[in-house]
C-alpha positions, 0 to 999 in steps of 0.5 A, a space after each residue: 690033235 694035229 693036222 694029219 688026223 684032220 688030213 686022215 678025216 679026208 677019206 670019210 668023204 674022199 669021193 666027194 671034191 667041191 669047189 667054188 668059183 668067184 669073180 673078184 670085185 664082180 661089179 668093178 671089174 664089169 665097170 673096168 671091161 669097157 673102161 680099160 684105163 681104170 686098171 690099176 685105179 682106186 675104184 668103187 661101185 654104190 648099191 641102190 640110190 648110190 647109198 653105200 659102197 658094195 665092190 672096191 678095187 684092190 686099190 681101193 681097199 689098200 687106202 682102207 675104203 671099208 664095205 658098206 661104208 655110206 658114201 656120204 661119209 666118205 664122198 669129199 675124201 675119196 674124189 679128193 683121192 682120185 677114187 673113180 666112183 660108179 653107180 651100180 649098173 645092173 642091167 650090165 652086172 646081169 648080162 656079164 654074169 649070164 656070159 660067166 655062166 654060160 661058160 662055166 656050162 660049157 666045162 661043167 654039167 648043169 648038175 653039177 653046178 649051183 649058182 650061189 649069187 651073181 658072180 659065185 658058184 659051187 661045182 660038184 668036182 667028183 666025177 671029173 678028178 678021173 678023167 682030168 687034173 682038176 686044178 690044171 682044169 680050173 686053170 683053163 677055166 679061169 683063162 677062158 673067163 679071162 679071154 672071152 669076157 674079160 673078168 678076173 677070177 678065184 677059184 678053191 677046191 677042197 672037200 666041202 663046200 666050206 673048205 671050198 669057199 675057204 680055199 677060194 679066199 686063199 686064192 683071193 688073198 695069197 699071190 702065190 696060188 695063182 687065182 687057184 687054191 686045191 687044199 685036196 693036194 696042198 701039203 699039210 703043214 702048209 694047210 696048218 699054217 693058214 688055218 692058224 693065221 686066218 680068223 675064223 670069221 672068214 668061215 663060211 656062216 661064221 660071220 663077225 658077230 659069231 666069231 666074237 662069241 667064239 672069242 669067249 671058247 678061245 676060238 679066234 683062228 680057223 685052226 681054232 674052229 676045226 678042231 673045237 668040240 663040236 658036240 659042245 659048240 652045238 649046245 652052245 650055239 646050234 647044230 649048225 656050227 657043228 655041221 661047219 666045223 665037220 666041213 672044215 675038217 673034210 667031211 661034206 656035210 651040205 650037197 648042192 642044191 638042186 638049181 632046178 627046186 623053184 623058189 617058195 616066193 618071189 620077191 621085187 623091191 627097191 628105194 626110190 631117189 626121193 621120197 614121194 605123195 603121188 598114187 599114180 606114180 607109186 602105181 608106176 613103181 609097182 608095175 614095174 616091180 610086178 613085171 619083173 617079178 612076173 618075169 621070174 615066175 613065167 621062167 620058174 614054171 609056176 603058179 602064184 596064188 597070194 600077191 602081198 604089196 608093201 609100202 614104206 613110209 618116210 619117219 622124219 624122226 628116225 633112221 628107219 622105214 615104217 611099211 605097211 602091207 597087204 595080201 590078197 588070196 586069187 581065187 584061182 593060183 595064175 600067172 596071168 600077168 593082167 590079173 595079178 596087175 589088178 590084183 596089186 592095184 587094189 592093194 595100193 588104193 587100200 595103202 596108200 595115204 594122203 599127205 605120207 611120203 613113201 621111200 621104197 615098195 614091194 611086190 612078193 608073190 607067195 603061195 607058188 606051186 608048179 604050173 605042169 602039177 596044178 589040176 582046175 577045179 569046176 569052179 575055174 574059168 576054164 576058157 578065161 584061162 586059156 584064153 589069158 594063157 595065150 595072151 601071155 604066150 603073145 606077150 611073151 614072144 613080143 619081149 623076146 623079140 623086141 625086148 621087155 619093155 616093148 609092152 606096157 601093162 597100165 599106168 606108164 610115163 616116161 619120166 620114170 621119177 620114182 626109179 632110184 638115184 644112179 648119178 654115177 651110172 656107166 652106160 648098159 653096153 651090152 643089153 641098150 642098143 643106144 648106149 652100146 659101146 662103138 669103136 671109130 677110127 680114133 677111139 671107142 665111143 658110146 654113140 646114140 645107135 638110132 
């Protein structure tokens, strides 16, 4: 089969165009808008309690500093090197990816869009290849990004959602797309030939470990996956594979999903820097989770009827954690921030253990159902309920207004020793007022706003 049928499948879904766009090296490029001497530099940004590496430069993959790889392992050679190292900063990751999307609204419906992490995103196309020349739009897309915010971006159109997400690492790797890669206009033999020369581990849901069970099919190339018996794969592996290798030949298979479906649980957890013994200090951790995951749930609209609170513990004779869990059922689904608070207290007076040290915590709320859909029953505290309800409408207006820290439910310190190791932060310009970046008459500084 050659690629002209491939190209001739297209019509079975002609009025569907998909195309994903991404920032390149998110985390380092947010470190590099308010550090403009670090481009063109070797840079890498460390996930939680600065572990491993989780974004690199450019540079920094050129002298092969491998994702995921353990900082440790690498730390006295890469300063050697002059590789400028970052913590990972969060609070500043999050509010550029806000901008980011607050601009893409400004191209784009909301229907038509579909976050797909902090700095990706699926655009549903369709309706705007009548009225305007897509890739040209994208282009200015890009260019808007790039002057209002200052972040790099790739984007790949194609139509499916995996050729989109493949054409988007065409656009990353190859120079001549210019940051935007339409597969739906590039000439056919030229389509061939990347399909040929890039693994098929770069498919979207492939991943490294089924791309080496492929190997035994003969499949090692993407131009390998696309024209596989599908029908065969399928048994072999999962419907699934068979649904990617419809998509990579032009059929969408996987709408977008629908951004306003609220989660099914919500889920907040992190390692500590340093292993520790003491309840009250744990009980601070799980405040702060709890608050953040309320947060979400206040945002979502819904109701929590189950709060599970996890510790792990520290094994001394292995790698891994040991955790230990419990739920409890409310006896009516709230998002009353003070009730689930005491809720998750309990659990950890039933956890916690003398003499353990514990390394990481976690807060889930499951059970969750839509606030505007829930209907009290007889047995309620009605005005209990109401009450708290306009507590948490106070509350709620206080941290708009002063911030989410303006308020604090129990135990507090303002040490905050359980909060994870960041030795390599870079100050949250845009969301601190004291670590806002300021210019003089010499240079820019960060000064202590007061």
């Amino acid at each position: 089969m050659t690629t002209s049928s491939h190209i001739e499948n297209k019509v079975l879904a002609e009025n569907e165009i998909f195309a994903l766009i991404d920032i390149n090296n998110c985390y380092v490029s947010c470190e590099r808008v308010f550090k403009p001497h670090l481009n063109g530099k070797a840079v890498v940004v460390l996930s939680n309690n600065d572990g491993c590496v989780v974004s690199r430069s450019n540079e920094a993959k050129a002298l092969n500093i491998n994702m995921a790889v353990p900082w440790y392992e690498i730390e006295k050679e890469a300063l050697n090197a002059g590789i400028e190292v970052f913590s990972s900063n969060y609070a500043l990751y999050g509010d550029m990816s806000q901008r980011f999307f607050s601009i893409l609204r400004r191209f784009f419906n909301d229907d038509d869009l579909e976050p797909y992490s902090i700095d990706e995103c699926f655009i549903r196309l369709t309706s705007y290849q009548k009225t305007c020349d897509l890739e040209q739009y994208c282009r200015e897309l890009i260019e808007t990004i790039q002057k209002w915010i200052g972040l790099p971006c790739s984007i790949g159109i194609g139509f499916s959602k995996t050729q989109a997400k493949l054409a988007n690492h065409f656009a990353k790797k190859i120079q001549t797309f210019a940051g935007v890669c339409n597969l739906t206009t590039l000439d056919p033999c030229a389509f061939e030939s990347l399909l040929i020369e890039t693994p098929v581990s770069e498919v979207w849901g492939i991943g490294r470990k089924i791309s080496k069970q492929l190997k035994a099919y003969a499949i090692e190339s993407c131009y390998d996956l696309t024209f596989a018996n599908e029908h065969h794969l399928s048994r072999q592996f999962s419907v699934l594979i068979g649904r990617t290798i419809r998509e990579l030949k032009g059929q969408s298979c996987i709408a977008l999903d629908d951004p306003d479906i609220p989660s099914k649980r919500i889920l907040s957890s992190r390692s500590f820097a340093s292993a520790l013994s003491d309840k009250d200090i744990l009980k601070q951790a799980m405040i702060f989770h709890l608050k953040r995951a309320h947060t979400r749930l206040r945002a979502q609209q819904q109701l929590c009827a189950c709060v599970h609170v996890s510790l792990y513990e520290k094994i001394k004779t292995a790698p891994y954690k040991k955790s230990i869990s419990y739920a409890i059922g409310l006896e009516y689904a709230s998002d009353d921030l003070l009730n689930l608070t005491q809720v998750a207290m309990q659990q950890i007076d039933v956890l916690f253990k003398e003499n353990i040290q514990y390394v990481k915590i976690s807060v889930m709320f499951s059970a969750l159902h839509p606030k505007q859909q829930h209907i009290d029953d007889l047995w309620q505290p009605i005005q209990k309920i109401e009450q708290r309800h306009k507590l948490m409408q106070t509350l709620s207006h206080a941290e708009k207004k002063f911030g989410l820290d303006c308020i604090q439910i129990g135990y507090h310190s303002s040490q905050n020793t359980w909060q994870m190791k960041q030795q390599h932060r870079s100050p949250r310009y845009t969301t601190r007022w004291s670590e806002m970046l300021c210019i003089d008459d010499s240079h820019m500084t960060v000064t202590q706003n007061k």
